[in-house]
C-alpha positions in Angstrom: 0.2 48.5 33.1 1.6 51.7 31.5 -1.4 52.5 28.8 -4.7 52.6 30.6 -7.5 50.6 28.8 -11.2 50.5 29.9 -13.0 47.4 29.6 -15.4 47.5 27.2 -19.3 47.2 28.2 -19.5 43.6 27.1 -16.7 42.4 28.7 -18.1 44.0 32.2 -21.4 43.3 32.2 -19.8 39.3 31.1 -17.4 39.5 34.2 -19.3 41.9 37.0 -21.9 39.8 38.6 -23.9 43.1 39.9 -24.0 44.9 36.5 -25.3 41.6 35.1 -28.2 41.3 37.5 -29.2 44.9 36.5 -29.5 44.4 32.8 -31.4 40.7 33.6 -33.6 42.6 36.3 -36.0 44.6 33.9 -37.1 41.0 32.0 -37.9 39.8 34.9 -39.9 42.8 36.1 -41.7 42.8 32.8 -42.5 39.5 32.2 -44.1 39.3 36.0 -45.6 42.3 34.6 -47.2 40.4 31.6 -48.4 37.5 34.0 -49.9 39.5 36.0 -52.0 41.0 33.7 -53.2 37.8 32.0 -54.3 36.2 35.3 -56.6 39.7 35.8 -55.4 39.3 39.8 -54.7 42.7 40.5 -55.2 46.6 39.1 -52.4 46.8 36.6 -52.0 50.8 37.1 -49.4 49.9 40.3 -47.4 47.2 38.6 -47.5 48.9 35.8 -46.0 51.7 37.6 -43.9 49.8 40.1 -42.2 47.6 36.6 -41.2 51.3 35.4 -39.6 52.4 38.5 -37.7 49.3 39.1 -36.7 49.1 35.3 -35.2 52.6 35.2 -33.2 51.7 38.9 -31.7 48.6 37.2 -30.6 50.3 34.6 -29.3 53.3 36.5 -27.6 50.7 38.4 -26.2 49.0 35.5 -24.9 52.2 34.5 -23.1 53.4 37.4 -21.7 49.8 37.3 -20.3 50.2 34.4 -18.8 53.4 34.5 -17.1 52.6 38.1 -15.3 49.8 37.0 -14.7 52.1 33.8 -13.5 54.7 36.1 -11.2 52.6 38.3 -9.4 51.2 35.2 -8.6 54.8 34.0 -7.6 56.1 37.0 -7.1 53.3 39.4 -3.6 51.9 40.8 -2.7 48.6 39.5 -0.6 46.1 41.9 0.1 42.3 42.2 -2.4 40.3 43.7 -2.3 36.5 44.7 -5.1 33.7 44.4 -6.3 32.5 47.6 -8.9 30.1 46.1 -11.1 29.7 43.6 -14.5 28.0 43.5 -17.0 27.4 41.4 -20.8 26.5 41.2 -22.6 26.4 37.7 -21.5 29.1 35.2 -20.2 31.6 38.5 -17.8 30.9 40.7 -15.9 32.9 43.9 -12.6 34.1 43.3 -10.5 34.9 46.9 -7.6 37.2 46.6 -5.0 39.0 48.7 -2.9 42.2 47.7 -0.7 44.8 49.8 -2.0 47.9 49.8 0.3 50.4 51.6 1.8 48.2 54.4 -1.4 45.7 54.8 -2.5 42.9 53.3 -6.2 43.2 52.4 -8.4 40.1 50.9 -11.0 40.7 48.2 -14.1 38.1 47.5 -15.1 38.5 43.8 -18.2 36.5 42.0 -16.5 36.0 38.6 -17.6 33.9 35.6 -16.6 30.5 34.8 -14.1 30.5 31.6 -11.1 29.6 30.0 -9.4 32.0 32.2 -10.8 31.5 35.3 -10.9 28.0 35.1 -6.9 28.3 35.1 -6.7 30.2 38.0 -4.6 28.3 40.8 -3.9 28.9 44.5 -0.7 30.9 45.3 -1.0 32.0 41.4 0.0 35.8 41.1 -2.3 37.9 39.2 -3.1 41.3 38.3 -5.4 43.9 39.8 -7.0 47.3 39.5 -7.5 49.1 42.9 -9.4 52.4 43.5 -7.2 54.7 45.6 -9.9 56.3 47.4 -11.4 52.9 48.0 -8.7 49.8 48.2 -11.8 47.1 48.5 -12.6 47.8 45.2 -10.0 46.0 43.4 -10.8 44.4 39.7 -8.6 41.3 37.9 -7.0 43.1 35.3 -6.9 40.0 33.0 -10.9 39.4 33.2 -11.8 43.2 32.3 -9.9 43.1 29.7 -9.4 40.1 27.6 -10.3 39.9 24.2 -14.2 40.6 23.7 -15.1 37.1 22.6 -12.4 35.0 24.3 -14.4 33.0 27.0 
């Protein structure tokens, strides 16, 4: 890759599993929230509370999410990779890949979404990856970050 793109929000909160969970998380918090309080079970001043804190984490999560993945495009090293296997379950699926980084192999496990371009990937298939330097593990398919926002 000689120009250095970063994936927009969209596209990594569609393909990062983690930075999804943390923008569904707050909902969830809140409507729990909202059910406790019309079943009068409990003093609503701690979940109240305890709904606020978590909300603000998720989000702070989401964020840093977002701007790693962000960070690693901009600044990360990008190498061939090759499918191991893919598998999927539902809308998500596992994605199993192997690169050379320096003189080793290392394997990476990635939840990914199920898509048009997922759904293509095939064993032995060579792909396309974003590494951090500092951290090799986290390694990103180029070609999921950074398709076309509404291709799916």
């Amino acid at each position: 890759m000689n120009e250095r793109k970063r994936p927009a929000i969209v596209r990594i909160l569609d393909s990062d599993y983690t930075a999804a969970l943390a923008l569904m998380a707050p909902f969830i918090f809140w409507l729990l929230f909202w059910m406790l309080s019309i079943m009068h079970i409990v003093d609503m001043q701690i979940p109240r509370y305890l709904a606020i804190a978590l909300t603000l984490a998720s989000l702070l999560l989401m964020a840093w999410r977002c701007w790693l993945i962000s960070q690693i495009f901009v600044n990360g090293v990008d190498t061939q990779a090759e499918v191991q296997h893919v598998w999927f379950s539902g809308d998500r699926g596992r994605l199993v890949f192997t690169f050379i980084w320096g003189r080793a192999p290392l394997q990476k496990n990635s939840l990914i979404p199920k898509n048009e371009y997922t759904k293509s990937l095939r064993e032995g298939q060579a792909i396309m990856v974003m590494v951090d330097p500092h951290h090799p593990k986290r390694a990103f398919v180029c070609d999921l970050y950074l398709r076309p926002p509404l291709q799916k």
